[in-house]
C-alpha positions in Angstrom: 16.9 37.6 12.9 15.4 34.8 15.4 17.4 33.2 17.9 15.8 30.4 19.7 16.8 26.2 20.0 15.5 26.2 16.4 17.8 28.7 15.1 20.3 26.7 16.6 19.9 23.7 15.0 19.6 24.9 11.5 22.8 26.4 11.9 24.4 23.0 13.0 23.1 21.3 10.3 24.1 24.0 7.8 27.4 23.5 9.1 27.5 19.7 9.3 26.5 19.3 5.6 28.9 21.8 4.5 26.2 23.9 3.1 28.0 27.6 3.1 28.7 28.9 -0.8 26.2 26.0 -1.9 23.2 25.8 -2.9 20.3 23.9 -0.3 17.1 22.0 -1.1 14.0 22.8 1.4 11.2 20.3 0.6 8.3 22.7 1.0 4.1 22.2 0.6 3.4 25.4 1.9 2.7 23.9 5.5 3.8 25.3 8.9 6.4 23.2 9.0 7.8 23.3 6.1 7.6 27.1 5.8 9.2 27.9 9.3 11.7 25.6 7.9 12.4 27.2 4.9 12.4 30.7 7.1 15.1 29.6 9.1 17.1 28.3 6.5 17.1 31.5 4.5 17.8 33.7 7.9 21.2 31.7 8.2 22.4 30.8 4.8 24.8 32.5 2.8 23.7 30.8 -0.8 21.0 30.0 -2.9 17.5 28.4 -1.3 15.4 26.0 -3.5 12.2 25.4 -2.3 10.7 22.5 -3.7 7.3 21.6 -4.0 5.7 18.2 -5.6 2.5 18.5 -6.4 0.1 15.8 -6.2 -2.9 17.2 -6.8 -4.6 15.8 -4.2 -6.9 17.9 -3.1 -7.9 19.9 -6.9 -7.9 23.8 -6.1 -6.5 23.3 -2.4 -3.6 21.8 -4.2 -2.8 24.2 -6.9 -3.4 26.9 -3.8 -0.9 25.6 -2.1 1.9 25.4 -4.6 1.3 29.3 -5.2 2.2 29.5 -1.5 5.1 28.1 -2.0 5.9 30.5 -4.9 4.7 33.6 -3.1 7.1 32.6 -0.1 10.0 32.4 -2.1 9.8 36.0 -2.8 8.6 37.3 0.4 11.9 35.6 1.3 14.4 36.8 -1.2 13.0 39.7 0.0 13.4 40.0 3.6 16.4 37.8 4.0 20.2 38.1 2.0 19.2 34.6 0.1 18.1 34.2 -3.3 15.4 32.1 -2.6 13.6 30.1 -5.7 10.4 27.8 -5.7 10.4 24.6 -8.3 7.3 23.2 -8.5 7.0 20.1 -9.8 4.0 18.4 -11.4 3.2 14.7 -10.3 -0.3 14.0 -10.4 -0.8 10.8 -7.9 -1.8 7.7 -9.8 -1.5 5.1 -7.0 -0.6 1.9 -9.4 2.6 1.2 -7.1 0.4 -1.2 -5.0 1.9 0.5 -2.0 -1.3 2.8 -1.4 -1.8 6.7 -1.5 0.9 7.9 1.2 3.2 5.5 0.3 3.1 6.0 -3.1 3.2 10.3 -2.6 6.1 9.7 -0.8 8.0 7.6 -2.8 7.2 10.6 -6.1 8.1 13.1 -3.8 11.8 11.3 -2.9 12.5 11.1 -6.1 12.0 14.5 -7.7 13.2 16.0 -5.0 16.6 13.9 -5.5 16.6 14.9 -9.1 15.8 18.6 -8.4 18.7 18.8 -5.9 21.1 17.0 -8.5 20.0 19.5 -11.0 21.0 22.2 -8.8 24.3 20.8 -7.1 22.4 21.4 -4.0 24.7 20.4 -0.8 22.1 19.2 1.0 18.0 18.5 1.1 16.2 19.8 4.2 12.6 18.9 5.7 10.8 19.9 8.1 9.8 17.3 10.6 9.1 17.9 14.0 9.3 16.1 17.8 5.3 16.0 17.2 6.2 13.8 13.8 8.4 11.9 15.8 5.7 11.1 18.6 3.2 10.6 16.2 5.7 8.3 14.0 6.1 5.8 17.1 2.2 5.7 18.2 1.7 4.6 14.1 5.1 1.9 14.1 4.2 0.5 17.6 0.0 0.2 16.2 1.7 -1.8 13.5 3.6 -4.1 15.5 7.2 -2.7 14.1 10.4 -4.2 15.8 13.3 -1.8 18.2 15.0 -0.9 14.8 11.4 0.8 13.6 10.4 1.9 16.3 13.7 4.6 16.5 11.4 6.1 13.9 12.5 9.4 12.3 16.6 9.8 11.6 17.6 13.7 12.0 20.6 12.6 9.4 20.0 10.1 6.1 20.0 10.3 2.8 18.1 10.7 -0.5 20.1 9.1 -3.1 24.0 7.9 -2.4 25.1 11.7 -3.2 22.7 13.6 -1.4 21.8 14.1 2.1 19.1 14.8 4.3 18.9 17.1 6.8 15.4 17.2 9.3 17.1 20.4 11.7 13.7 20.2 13.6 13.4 17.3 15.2 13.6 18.3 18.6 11.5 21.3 17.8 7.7 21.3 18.5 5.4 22.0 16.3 3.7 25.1 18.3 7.0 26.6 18.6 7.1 26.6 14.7 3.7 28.2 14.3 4.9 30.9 17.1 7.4 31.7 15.0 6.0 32.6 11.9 3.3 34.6 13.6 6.1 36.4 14.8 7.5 37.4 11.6 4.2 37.3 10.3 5.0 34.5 7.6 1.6 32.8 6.6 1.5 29.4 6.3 -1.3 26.8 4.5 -2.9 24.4 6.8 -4.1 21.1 4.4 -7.3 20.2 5.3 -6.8 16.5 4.7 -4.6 17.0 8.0 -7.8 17.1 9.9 -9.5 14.0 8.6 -9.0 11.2 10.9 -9.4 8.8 7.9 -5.7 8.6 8.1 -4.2 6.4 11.1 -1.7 9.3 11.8 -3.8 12.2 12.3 -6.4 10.0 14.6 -3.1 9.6 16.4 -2.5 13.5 16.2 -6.2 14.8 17.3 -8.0 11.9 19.3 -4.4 10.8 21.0 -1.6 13.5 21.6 -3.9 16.5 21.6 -6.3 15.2 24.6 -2.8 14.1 26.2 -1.0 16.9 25.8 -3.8 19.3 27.1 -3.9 17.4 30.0 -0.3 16.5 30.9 1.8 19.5 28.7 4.3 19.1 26.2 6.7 16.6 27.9 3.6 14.1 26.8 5.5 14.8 23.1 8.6 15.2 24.0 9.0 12.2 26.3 7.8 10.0 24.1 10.0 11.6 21.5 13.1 11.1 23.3 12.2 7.1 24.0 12.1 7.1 19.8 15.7 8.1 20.0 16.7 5.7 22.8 15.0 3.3 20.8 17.0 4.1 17.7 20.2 3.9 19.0 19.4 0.4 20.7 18.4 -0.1 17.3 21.9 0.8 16.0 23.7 -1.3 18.4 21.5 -4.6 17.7 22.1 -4.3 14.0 25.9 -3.7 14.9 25.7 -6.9 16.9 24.0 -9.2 14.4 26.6 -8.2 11.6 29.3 -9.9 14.1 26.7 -12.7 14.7 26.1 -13.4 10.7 29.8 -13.1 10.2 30.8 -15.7 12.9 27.6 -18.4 11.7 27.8 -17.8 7.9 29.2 -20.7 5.7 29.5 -20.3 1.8 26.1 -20.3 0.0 24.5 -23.1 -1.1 23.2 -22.1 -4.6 20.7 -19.4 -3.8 20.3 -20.2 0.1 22.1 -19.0 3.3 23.9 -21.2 5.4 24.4 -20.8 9.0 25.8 -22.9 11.2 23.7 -24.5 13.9 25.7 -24.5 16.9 26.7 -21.0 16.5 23.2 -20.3 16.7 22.2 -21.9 19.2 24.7 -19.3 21.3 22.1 -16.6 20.8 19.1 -15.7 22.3 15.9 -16.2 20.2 15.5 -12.4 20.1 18.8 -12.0 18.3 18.4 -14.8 16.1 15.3 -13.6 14.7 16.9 -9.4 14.4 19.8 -12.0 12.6 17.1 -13.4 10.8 15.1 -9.8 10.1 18.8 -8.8 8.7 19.1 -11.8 6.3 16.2 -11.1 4.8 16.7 -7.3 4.3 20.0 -7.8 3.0 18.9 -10.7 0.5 15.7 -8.1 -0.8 13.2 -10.6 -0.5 9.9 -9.9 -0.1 8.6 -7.9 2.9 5.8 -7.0 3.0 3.9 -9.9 4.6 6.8 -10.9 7.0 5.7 -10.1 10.3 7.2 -10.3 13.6 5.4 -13.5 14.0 7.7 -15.3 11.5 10.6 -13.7 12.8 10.1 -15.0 16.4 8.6 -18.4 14.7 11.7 -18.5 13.1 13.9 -17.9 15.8 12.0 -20.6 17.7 11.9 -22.9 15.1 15.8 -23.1 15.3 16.2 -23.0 19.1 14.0 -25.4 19.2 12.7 -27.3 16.0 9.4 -26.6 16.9 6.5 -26.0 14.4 8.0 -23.6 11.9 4.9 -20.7 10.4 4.6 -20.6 6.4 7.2 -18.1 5.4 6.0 -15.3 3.1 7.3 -14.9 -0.4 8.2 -18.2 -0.9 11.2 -18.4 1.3 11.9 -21.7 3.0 13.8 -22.7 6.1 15.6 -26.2 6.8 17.3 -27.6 10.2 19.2 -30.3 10.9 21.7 -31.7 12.9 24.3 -28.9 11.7 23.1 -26.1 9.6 20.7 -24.1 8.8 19.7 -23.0 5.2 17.4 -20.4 4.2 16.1 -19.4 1.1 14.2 -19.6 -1.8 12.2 -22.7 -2.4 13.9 -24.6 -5.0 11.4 -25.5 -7.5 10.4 -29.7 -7.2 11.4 -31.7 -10.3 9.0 -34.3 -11.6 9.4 -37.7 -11.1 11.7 -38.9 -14.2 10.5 -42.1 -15.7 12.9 -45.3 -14.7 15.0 -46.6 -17.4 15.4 -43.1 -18.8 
């Protein structure tokens, strides 16, 4: 059996999740990541391995290829390991009608029958198999797209997949070379996706035309360093959005129909940086729309009340209103038409 950092760390996280005499979930594509992954889990545990698989069909025979890895792997690890390991594949051909484009859209198919094939199994806890490369990568792509502190702590080791089931990602200080040395030590083959090399995708021009000339320049720490200012990143993260939940409850007044209240002067004890996390809060918490607001409202936002200066269209039709005391925020309430006189 292995022992190295990444051995380790499955371990912990078997432990943490209370995985022993339960059943575990591996999301698995037949990729070196994924596959090292599902290695380690079945070296270490003492129950049942799942190896899921969601299959997009993508990339037509690539695709179907692929999920017979992940079949194939299941036995060559039931084999050479005291786990039963089992591969469920799951069919989901990728008909991007979301409006939240093809990745997006993959992902959001592959949470969700991944959640249902780990309910159907009791499983204690779903692992994947992201790595400090995914993690460097991950803040390159947030900070491209202009993300705030919270985003940019990127990829959480611990989360969850549905209120009752876990995620685990054991790997996250792991690089990804160390993975592939690994199976080529145990001489576990792996499928490389060829749509990995296509810089037609943001994150893999960040992968081959940014980290890789880095990294054989300067080493490793190019990854790792940057991977470790993620996680400094996410904890600041964590500590803002612990401070604006004391800010909203000490400025919050009783709703006004469908709008927020806030009281002015309470506000004004912030800095514009809080106010607009307090404001990037409010509007998570209410679900409105998202996907147009920017940092440039935010700090427009926050500005706006520090200072009544020009306030920038809000998307989603949210509206903002200051005066000498409060400060409401909300959905536009729809203008009546002038009613006759003598009505």
């Amino acid at each position: 059996m292995l022992q190295c950092k990444a051995t380790e760390s499955v371990r912990t996280s078997l432990a943490q999740f209370n995985c022993s005499n339960r059943p575990v979930l591996v999301a698995c594509s037949g990729g070196g990541d994924s596959v090292a992954l599902a290695l380690l889990i079945a070296q270490n545990h003492n129950n049942t391995v799942i190896l899921g698989c969601v299959q997009h069909h993508l990339r037509g025979d690539e695709s179907i290829i692929d999920a017979e890895s992940v079949i194939a792997l299941a036995d060559l690890l039931s084999n050479r390991t005291n786990c039963k390991v089992t591969a469920q594949v799951v069919e989901a051909p990728l008909h991007a009608t979301t409006g939240l484009g093809t990745e997006a859209t993959a992902r959001m198919l592959r949470r969700t029958h991944l959640a249902t094939i780990a309910q159907s199994y009791s499983a204690a806890a779903v692992f994947m198999g992201h790595t400090l490369d995914d993690q460097a990568e991950t803040l390159l792509l947030r900070l491209i797209r202009g993300a705030g502190t919270s985003a940019l702590g990127c990829i959480r080791k611990k989360s969850r997949l549905s209120p009752t089931t876990p995620i685990s990602r054991p790997l996250l200080s792991t690089l990804r070379s160390e993975l592939r040395a690994i199976l080529v030590r145990e001489g576990v083959p792996w499928r490389e996706d060829s749509s990995n090399f296509s810089t037609a995708y943001t994150r893999n021009l960040i992968r081959h035309q940014v980290l890789k000339p880095l990294t054989e320049r300067f080493g490793p720490v190019v990854v790792q360093n940057m991977a470790r200012h993620a996680n400094w990143l996410a904890e600041q993260g964590r500590t803002e959005r612990h401070l604006v939940k004391r800010m909203l409850a000490l400025c919050e007044l009783p709703r006004a129909g469908p709008k927020i209240v806030l009281k002015l002067d309470v506000l004004l004890s912030f800095k514009p940086s809080l106010i607009a996390s307090l404001m990037h809060h409010i509007w998570f918490r209410e679900q409105w729309p998202v996907s147009d607001l920017t940092r440039r409202h935010l700090i427009g936002l926050a500005n706006h009340v520090v200072s009544d200066s020009l306030l920038p269209g809000l998307p989603g039709g949210i509206e903002l209103r200051r005066d000498s005391h409060v400060v409401s925020l909300g959905p536009m309430f729809p203008k009546s038409p002038n009613t006759p006189s003598g009505s």
